[in-house]
VOPAGU-2260 file (C-alpha; in pm, 1 decimal, decimal comma):
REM VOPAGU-2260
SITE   aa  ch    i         X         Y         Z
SITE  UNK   A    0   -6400,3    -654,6    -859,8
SITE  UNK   A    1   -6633,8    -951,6    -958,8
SITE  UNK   A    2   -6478,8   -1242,5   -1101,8
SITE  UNK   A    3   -6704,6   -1445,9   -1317,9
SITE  UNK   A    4   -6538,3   -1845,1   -1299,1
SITE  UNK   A    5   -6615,3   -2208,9   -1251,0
SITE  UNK   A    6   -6413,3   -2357,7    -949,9
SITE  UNK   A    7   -6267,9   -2624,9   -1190,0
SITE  UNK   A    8   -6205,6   -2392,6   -1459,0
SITE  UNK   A    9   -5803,2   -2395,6   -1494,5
SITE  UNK   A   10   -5785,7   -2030,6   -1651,3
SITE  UNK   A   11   -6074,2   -1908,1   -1367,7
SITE  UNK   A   12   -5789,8   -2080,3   -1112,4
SITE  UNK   A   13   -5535,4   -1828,1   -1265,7
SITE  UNK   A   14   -5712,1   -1521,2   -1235,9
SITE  UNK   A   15   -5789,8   -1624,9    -900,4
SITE  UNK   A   16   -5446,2   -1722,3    -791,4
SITE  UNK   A   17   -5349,5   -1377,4    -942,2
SITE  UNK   A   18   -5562,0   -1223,0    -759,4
SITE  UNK   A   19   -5442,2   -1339,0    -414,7
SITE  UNK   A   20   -5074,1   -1270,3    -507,6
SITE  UNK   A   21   -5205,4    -906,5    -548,4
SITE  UNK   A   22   -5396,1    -899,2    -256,6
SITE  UNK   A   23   -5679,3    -767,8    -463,8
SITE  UNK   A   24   -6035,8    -832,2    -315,4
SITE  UNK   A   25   -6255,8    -978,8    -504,3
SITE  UNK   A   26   -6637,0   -1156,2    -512,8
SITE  UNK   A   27   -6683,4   -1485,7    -706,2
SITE  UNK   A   28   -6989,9   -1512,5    -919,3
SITE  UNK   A   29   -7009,2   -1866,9   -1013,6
SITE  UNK   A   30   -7098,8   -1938,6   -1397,4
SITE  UNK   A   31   -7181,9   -2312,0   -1423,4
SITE  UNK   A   32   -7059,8   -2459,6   -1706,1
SITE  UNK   A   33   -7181,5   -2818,4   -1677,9
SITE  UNK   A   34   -7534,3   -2605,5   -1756,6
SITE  UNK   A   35   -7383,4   -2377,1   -2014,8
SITE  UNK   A   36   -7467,3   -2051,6   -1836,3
SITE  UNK   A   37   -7155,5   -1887,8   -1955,3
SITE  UNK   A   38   -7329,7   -1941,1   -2391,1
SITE  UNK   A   39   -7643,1   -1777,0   -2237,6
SITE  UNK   A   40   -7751,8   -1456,6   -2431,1
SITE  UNK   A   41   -7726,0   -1211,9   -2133,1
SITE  UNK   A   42   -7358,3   -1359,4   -2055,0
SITE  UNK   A   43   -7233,5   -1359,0   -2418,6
SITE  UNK   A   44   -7371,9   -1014,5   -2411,6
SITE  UNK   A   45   -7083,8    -893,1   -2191,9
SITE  UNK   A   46   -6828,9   -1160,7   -2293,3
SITE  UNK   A   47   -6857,0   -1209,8   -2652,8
SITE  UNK   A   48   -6582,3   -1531,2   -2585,8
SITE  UNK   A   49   -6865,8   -1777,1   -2403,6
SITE  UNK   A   50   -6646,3   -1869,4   -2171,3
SITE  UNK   A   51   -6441,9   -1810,0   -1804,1
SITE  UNK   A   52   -6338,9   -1626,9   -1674,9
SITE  UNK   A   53   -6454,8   -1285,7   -1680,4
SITE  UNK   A   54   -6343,2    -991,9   -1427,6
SITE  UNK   A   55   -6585,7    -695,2   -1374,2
SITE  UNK   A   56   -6274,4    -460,7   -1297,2
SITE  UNK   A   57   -6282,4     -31,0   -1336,3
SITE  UNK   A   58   -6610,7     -10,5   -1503,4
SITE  UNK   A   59   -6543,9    -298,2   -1818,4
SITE  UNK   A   60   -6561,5    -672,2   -1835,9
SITE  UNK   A   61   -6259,9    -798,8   -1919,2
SITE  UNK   A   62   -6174,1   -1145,0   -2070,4
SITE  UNK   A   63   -5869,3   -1364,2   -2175,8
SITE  UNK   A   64   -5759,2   -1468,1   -1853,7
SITE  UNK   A   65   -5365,1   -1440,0   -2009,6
SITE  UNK   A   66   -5435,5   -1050,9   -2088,9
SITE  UNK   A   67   -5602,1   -1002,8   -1777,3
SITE  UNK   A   68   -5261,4   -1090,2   -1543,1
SITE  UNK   A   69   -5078,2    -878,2   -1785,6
SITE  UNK   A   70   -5338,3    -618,4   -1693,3
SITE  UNK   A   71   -5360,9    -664,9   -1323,8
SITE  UNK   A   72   -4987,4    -586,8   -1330,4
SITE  UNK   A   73   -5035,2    -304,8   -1506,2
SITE  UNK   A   74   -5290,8    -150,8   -1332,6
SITE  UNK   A   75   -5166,7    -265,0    -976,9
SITE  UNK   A   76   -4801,3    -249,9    -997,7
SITE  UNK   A   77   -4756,1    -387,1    -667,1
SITE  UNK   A   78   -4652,5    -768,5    -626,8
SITE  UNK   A   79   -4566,1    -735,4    -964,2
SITE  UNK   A   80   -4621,2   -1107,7   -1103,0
SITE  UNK   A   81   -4405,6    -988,3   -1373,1
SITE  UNK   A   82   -3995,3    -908,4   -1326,8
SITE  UNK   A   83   -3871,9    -576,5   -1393,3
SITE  UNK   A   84   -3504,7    -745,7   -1561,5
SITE  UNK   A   85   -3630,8    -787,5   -1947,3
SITE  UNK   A   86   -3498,7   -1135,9   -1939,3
SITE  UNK   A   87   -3626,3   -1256,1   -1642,3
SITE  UNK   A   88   -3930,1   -1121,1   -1800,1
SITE  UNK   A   89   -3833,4   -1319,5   -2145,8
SITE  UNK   A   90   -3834,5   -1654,8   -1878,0
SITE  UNK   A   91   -4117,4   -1617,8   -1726,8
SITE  UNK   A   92   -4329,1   -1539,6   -2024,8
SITE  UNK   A   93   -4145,4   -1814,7   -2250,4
SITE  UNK   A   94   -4277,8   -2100,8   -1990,1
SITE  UNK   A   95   -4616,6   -1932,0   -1876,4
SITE  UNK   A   96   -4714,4   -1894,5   -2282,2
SITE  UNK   A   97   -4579,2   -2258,3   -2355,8
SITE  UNK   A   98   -4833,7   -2393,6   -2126,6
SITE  UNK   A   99   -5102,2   -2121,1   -2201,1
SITE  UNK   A  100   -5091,5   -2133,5   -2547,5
SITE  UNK   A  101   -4984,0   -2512,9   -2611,1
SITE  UNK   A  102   -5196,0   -2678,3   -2337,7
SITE  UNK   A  103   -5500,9   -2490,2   -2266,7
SITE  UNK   A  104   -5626,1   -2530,3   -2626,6
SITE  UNK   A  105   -5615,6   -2872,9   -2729,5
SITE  UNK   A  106   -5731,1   -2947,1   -2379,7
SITE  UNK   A  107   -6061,3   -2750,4   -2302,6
SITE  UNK   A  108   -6359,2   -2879,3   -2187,4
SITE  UNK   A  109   -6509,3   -2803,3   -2535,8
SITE  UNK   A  110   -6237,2   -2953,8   -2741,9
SITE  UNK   A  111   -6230,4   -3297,4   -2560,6
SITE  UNK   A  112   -6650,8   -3272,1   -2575,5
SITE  UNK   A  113   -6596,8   -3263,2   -2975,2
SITE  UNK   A  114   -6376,8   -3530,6   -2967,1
SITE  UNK   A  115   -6650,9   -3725,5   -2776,1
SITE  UNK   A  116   -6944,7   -3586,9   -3009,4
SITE  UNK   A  117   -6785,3   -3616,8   -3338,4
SITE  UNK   A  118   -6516,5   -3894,4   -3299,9
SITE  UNK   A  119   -6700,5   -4102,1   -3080,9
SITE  UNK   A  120   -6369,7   -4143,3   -2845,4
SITE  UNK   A  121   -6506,5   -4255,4   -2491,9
SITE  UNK   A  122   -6303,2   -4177,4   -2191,7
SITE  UNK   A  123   -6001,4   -4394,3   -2247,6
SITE  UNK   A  124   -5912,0   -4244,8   -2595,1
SITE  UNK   A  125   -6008,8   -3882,4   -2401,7
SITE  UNK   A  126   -5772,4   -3952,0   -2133,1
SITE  UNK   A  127   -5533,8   -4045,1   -2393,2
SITE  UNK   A  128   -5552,7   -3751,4   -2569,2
SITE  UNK   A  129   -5473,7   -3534,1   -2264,9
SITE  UNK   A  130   -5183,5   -3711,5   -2142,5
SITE  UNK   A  131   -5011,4   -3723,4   -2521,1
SITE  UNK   A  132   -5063,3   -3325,3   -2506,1
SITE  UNK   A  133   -4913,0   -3248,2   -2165,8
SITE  UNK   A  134   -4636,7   -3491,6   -2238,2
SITE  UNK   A  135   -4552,8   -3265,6   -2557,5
SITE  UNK   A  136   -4509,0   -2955,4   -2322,7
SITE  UNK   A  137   -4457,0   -2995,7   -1952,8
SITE  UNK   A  138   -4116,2   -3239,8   -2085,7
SITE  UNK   A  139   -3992,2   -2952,7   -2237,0
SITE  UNK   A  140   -4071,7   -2730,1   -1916,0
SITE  UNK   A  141   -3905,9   -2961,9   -1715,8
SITE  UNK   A  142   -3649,0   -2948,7   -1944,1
SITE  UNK   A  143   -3579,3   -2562,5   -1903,7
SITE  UNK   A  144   -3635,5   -2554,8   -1538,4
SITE  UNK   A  145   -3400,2   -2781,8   -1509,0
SITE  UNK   A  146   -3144,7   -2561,6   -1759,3
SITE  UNK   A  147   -3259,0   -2295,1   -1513,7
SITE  UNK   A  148   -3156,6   -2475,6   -1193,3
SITE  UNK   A  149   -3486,8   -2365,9   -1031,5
SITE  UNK   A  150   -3570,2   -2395,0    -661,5
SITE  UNK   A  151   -3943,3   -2405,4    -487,4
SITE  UNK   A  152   -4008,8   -2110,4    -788,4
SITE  UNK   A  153   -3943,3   -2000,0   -1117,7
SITE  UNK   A  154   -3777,3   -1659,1    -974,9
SITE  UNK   A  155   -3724,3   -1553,7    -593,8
SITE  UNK   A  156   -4110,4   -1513,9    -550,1
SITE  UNK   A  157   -4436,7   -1703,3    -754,4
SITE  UNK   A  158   -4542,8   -1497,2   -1037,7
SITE  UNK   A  159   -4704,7   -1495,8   -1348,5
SITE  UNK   A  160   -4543,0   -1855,3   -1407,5
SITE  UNK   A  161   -4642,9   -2026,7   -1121,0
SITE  UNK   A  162   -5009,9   -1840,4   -1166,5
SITE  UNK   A  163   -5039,3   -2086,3   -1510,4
SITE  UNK   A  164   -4844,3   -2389,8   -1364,3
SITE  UNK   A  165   -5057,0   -2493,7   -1107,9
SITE  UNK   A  166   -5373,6   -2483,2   -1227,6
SITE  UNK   A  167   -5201,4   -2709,6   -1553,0
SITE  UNK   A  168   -5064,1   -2938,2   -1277,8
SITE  UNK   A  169   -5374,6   -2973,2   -1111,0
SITE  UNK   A  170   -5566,5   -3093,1   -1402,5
SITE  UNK   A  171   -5316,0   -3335,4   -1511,1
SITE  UNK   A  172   -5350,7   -3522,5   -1176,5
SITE  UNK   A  173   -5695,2   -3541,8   -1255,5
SITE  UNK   A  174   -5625,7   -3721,2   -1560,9
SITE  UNK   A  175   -5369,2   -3963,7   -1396,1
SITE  UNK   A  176   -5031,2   -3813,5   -1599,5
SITE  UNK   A  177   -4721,0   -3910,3   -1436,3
SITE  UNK   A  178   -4560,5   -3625,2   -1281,6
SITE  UNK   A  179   -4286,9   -3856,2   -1133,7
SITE  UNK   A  180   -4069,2   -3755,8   -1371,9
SITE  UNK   A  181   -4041,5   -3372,5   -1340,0
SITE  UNK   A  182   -3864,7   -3303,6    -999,0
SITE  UNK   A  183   -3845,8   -2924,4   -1067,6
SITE  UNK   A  184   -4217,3   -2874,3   -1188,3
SITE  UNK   A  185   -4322,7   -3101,6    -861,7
SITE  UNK   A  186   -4086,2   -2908,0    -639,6
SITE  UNK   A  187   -4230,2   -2556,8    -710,3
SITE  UNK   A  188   -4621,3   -2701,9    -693,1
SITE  UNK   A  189   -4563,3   -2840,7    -365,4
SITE  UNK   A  190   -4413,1   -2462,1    -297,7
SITE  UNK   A  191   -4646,7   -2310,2    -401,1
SITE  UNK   A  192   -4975,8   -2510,8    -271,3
SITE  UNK   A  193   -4836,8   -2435,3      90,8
SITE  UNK   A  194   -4879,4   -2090,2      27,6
SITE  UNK   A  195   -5252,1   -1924,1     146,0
SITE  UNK   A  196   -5269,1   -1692,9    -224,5
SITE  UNK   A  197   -5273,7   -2054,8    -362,5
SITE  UNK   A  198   -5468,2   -2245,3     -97,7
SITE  UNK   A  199   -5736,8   -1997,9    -105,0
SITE  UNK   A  200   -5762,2   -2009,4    -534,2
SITE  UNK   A  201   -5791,9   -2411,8    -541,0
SITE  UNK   A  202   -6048,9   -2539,3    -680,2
SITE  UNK   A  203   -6166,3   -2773,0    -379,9
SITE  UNK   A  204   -6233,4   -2430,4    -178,8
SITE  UNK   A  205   -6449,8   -2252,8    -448,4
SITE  UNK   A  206   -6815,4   -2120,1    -349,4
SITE  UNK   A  207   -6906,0   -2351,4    -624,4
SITE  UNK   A  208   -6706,4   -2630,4    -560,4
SITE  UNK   A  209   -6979,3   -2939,3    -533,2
SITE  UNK   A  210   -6858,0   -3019,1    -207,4
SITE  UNK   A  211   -6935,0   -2681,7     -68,1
């Protein structure tokens, strides 16, 4: 498998946390963004979407990083990310698709560049932005893990929910949102970040990461 990604990217640092959990090996091949390599004509060629990530998995390139866990658990049944009870199931995917669905679009890199480009908001009204959106969904989160009377995870073991949480998390330090707030969401980050499947998928300890 050859997973096309930018470390920062938080749906690349979902495919590779899911990855990990299924102990699936894997190469990186970095796709900078910052230089839009991934609207180049040979890339959109394979991934008509522009964008990260991409896995190079059984002979296709597949993209959608949301359809791709579904299909990692499909195709490699073990470490399921996914319960087999049909409500567990219903739990996981009603919290993984609140975030995926709610959060990632409003705050891509491509939707905050328009706002720069064709609003003219500079970084405060950006940062704004961000914070206003996670507020509208990670409260309710909190709310349900709370309902839920979760411990360090969602379920008994990380999964398809914790494989979208983090990566969300992990931007919205970056844009200084108060997490204070949300024991439960804190709790199972903190979980999960001591765990090597996690460690290993950060973004500080990509091949690409600037640092490296």
């Amino acid at each position: 498998m050859k997973l096309h990604a930018y470390f920062r990217s938080s749906t690349s640092y979902r495919l590779r946390i899911a990855l990990n959990l299924k102990g699936l090996d894997y190469e990186i091949v970095p796709v900078n963004l910052l230089k839009a390599e991934q609207k180049g004509d040979a890339y959109r060629a394979r991934n008509p979407f522009g964008g990260v990530p991409m896995l190079e998995a059984d002979g296709r390139d597949r993209a959608q990083s949301m359809a791709v866990i579904e299909w990692l658990d499909e195709a490699y049944p073990d470490r399921a990310l996914l319960p087999a009870d049909v409500e567990d199931r219903f739990t996981v995917r009603e919290l993984a698709y609140a975030i995926a669905t709610e959060l990632h679009a409003p705050l891509n890199s491509p939707v905050l560049q328009y706002l720069k480009d064709e609003y003219g908001q500079d970084q405060h009204g950006i940062e704004t932005w961000y914070r206003h959106w996670l507020a509208k969904t990670l409260i309710p989160v909190e709310t349900r893990l709370q309902q839920l009377e979760t411990g360090d995870f969602l379920l008994d073991a990380p999964g398809m929910f914790e494989v979208v949480l983090l990566p969300q998390v992990y931007n919205a330090r970056r844009f200084g949102f108060d997490l204070n707030t949300m024991p439960r969401i804190g709790q199972i980050e903190a979980a999960c970040l001591a765990l090597p499947a996690f460690a290993r998928a950060h973004p500080d300890n990509q091949p690409d990461t600037p640092s490296q």
